[in-house]
DRENNU-973212 format. One record per atom (N, C-alpha, C, O, CB): x, y, z; residue in three letters. Coordinates in steps of 0.05 Angstrom, whole numbers, padded with zeros to 5 digits, always signed. Glycine has a CB too. Example, Ala and Ser with C-alpha at 12.3 -4.5 7.8 and 13.67 -1.06 7.14 Angstrom:
<recs>
+00264-00114+00156ALA
+00246-00090+00156ALA
+00264-00066+00156ALA
+00285-00066+00169ALA
+00226-00089+00181ALA
+00257-00045+00142SER
+00273-00021+00143SER
+00258+00001+00157SER
+00268+00023+00161SER
+00282-00012+00114SER
</recs>
This chain:
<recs>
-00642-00276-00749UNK
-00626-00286-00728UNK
-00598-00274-00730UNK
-00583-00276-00750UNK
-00625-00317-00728UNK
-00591-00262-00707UNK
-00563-00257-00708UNK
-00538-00275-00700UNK
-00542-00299-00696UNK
-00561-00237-00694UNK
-00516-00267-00698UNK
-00491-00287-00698UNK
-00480-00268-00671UNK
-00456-00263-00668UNK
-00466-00288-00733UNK
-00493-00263-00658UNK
-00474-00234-00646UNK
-00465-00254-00624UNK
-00475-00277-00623UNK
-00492-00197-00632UNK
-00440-00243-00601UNK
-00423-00258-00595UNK
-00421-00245-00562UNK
-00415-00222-00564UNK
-00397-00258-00617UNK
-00425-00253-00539UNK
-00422-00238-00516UNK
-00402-00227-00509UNK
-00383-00241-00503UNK
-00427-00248-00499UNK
-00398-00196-00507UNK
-00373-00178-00506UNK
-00366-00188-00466UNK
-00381-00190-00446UNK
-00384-00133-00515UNK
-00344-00190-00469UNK
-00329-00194-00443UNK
-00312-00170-00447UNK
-00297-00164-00465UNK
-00312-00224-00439UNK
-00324-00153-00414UNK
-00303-00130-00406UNK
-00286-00139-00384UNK
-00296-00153-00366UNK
-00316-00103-00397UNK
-00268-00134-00385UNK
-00242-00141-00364UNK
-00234-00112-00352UNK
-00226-00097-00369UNK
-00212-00157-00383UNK
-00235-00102-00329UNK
-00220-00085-00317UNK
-00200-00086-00302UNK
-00201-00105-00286UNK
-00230-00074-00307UNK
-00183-00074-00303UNK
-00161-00079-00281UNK
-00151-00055-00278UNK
-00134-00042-00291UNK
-00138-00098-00288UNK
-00166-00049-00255UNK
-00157-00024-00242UNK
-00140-00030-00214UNK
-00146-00040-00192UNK
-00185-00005-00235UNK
-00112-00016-00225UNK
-00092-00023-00196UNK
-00080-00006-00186UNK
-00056-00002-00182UNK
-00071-00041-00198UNK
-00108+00012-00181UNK
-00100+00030-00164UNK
-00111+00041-00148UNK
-00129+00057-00154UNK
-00092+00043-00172UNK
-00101+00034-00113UNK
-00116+00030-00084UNK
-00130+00053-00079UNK
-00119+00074-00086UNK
-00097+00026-00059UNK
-00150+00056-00069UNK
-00171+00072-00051UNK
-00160+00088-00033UNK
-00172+00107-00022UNK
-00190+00056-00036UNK
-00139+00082-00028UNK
-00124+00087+00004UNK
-00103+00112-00005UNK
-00088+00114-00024UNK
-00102+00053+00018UNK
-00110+00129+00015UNK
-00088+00153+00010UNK
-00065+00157+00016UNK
-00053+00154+00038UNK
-00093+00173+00017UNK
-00055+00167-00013UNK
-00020+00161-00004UNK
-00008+00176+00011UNK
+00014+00169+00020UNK
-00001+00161-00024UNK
-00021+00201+00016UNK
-00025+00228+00039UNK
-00012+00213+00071UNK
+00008+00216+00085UNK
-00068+00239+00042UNK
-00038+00194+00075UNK
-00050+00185+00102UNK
-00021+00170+00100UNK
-00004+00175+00117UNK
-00086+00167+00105UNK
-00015+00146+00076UNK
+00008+00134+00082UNK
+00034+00144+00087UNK
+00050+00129+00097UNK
+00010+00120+00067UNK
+00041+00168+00080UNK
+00061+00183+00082UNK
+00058+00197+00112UNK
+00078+00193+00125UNK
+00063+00203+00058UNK
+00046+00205+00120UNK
+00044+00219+00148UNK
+00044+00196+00172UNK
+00058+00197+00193UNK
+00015+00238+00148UNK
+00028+00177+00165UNK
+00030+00149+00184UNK
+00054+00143+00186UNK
+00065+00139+00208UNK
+00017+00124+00175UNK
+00067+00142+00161UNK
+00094+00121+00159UNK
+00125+00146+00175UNK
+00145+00139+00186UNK
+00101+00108+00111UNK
+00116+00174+00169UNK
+00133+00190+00183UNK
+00126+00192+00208UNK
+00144+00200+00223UNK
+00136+00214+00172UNK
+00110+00189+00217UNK
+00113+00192+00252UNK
+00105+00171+00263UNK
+00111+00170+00287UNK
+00096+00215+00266UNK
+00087+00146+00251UNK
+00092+00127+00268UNK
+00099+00099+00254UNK
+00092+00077+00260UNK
+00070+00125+00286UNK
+00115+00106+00233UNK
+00128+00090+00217UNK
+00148+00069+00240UNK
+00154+00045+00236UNK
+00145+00111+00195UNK
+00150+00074+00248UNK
+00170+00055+00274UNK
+00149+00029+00285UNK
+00154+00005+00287UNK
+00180+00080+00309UNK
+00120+00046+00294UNK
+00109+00021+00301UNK
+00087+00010+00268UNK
+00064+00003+00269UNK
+00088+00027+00336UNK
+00099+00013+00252UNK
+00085-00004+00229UNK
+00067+00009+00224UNK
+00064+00006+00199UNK
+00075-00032+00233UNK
+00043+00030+00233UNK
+00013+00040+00225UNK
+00016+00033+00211UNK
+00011+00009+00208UNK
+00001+00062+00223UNK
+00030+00056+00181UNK
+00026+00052+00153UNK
+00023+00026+00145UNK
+00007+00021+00127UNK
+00047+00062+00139UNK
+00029+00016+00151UNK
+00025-00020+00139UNK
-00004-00034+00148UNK
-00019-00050+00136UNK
+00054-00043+00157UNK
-00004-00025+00169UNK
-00030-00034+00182UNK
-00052-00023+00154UNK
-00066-00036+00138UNK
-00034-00015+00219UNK
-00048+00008+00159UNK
-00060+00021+00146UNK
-00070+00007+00113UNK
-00093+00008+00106UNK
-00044+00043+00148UNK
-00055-00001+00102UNK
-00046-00010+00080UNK
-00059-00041+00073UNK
-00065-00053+00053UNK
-00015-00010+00082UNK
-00060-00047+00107UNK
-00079-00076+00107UNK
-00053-00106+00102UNK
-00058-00130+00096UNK
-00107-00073+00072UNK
-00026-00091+00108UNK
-00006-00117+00107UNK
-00002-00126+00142UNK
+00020-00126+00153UNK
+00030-00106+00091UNK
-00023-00132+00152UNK
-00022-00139+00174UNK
+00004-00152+00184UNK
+00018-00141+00201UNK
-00041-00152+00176UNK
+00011-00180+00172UNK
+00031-00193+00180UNK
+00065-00175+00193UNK
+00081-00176+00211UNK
+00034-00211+00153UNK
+00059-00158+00164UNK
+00088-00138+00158UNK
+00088-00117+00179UNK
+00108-00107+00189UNK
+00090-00120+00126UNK
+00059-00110+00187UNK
+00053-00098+00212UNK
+00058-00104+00238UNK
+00066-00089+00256UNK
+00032-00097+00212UNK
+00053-00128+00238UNK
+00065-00130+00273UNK
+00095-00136+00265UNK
+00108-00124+00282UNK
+00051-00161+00297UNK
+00109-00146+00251UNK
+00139-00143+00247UNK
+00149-00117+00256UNK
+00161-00112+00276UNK
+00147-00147+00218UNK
+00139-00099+00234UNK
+00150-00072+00255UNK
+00150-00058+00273UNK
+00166-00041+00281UNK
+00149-00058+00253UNK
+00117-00070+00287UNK
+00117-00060+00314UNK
+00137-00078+00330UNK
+00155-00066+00342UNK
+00087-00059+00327UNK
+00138-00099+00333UNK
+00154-00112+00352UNK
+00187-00104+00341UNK
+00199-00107+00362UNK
+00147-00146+00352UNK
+00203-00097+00324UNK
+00222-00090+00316UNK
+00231-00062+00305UNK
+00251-00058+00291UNK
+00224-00106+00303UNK
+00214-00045+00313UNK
+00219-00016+00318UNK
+00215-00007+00291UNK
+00224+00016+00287UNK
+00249-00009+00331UNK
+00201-00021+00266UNK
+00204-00017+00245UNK
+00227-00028+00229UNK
+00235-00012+00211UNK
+00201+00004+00245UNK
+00240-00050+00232UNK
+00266-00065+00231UNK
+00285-00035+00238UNK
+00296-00022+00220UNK
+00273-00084+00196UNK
+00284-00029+00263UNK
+00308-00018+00267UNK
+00312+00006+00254UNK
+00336+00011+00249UNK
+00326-00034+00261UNK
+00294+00022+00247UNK
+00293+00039+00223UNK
+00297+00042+00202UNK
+00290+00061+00188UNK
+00299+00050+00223UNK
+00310+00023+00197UNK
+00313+00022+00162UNK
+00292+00018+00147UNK
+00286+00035+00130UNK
+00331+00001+00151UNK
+00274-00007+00148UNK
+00253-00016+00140UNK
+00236+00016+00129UNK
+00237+00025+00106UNK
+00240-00035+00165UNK
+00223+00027+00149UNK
+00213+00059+00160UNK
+00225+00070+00141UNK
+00209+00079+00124UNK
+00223+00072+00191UNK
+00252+00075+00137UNK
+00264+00097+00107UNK
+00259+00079+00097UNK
+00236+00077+00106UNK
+00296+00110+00097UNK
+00262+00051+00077UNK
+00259+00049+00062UNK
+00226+00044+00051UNK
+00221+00046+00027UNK
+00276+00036+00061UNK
+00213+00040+00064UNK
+00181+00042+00063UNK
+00171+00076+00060UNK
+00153+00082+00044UNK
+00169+00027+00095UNK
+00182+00090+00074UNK
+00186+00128+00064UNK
+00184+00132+00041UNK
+00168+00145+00029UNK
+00214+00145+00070UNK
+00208+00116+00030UNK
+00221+00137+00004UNK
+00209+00117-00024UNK
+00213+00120-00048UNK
+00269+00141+00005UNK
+00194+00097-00012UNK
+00172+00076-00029UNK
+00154+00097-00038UNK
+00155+00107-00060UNK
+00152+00050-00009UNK
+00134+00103-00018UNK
+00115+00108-00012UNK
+00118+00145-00028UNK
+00100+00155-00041UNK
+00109+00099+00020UNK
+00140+00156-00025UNK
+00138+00183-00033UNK
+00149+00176-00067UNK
+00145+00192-00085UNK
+00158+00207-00012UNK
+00158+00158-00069UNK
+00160+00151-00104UNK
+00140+00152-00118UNK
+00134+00162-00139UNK
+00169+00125-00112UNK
+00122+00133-00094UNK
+00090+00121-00109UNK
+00083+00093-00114UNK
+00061+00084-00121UNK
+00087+00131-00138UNK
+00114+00075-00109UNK
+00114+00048-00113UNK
+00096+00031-00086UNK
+00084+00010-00088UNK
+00147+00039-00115UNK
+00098+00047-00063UNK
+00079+00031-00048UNK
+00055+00019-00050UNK
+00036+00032-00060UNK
+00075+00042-00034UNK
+00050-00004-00043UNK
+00026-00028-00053UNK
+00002-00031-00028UNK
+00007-00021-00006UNK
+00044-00065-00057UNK
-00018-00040-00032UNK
-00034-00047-00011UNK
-00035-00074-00004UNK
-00013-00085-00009UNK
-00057-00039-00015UNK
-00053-00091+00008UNK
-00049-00117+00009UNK
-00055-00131-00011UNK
-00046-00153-00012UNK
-00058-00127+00028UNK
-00073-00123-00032UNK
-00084-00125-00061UNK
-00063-00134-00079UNK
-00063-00154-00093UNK
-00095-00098-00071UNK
-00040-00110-00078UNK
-00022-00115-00097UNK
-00024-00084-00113UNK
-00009-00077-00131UNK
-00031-00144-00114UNK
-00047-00067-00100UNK
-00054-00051-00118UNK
-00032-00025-00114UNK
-00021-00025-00092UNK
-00087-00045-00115UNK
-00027-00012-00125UNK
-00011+00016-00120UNK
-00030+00042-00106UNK
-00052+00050-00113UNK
+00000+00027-00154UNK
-00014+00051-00083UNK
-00026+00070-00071UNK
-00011+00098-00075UNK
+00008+00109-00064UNK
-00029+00062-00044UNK
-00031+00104-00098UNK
-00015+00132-00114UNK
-00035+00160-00117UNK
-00028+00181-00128UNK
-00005+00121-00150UNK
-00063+00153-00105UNK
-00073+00177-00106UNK
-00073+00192-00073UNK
-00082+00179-00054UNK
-00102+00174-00121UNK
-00063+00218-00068UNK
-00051+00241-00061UNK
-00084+00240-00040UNK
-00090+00258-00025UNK
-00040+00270-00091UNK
</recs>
């Protein structure tokens, strides 16, 4: 008889399916009406920018220069960093 003990694997992979390509090109040309976000699956944050031009453009750069860092997230939480 053995003593053996059930191995528990834990993964945590946090890092999104979603291309950071697609999010960068969305968010530069129709970054104003939210796609990228849509894209991204932050619905809520999505219609915010469509109805507010992308807050006015700022939102839009600062969601840009996220997203070309690599810090941009999905609705997961996960990082959207593969190219």
């Amino acid at each position: 008889m053995s003593d053996s003990q059930p191995i528990t694997v834990i993964v945590t992979d946090n890092v999104s399916p979603k291309s950071r390509l697609a999010a960068t090109l969305l968010c530069f040309f129709l970054g104003f009406l939210g796609i990228h976000r849509f894209y991204a699956g932050k619905i809520g944050t999505g219609i915010i920018w469509l109805l507010t031009g992308g807050l006015l453009g700022i939102g839009v750069l600062v969601d840009f220069i996220i997203i070309l860092v690599g810090s941009f997230r999905d609705k997961q939480g996960r990082v959207i960093s593969n190219w």
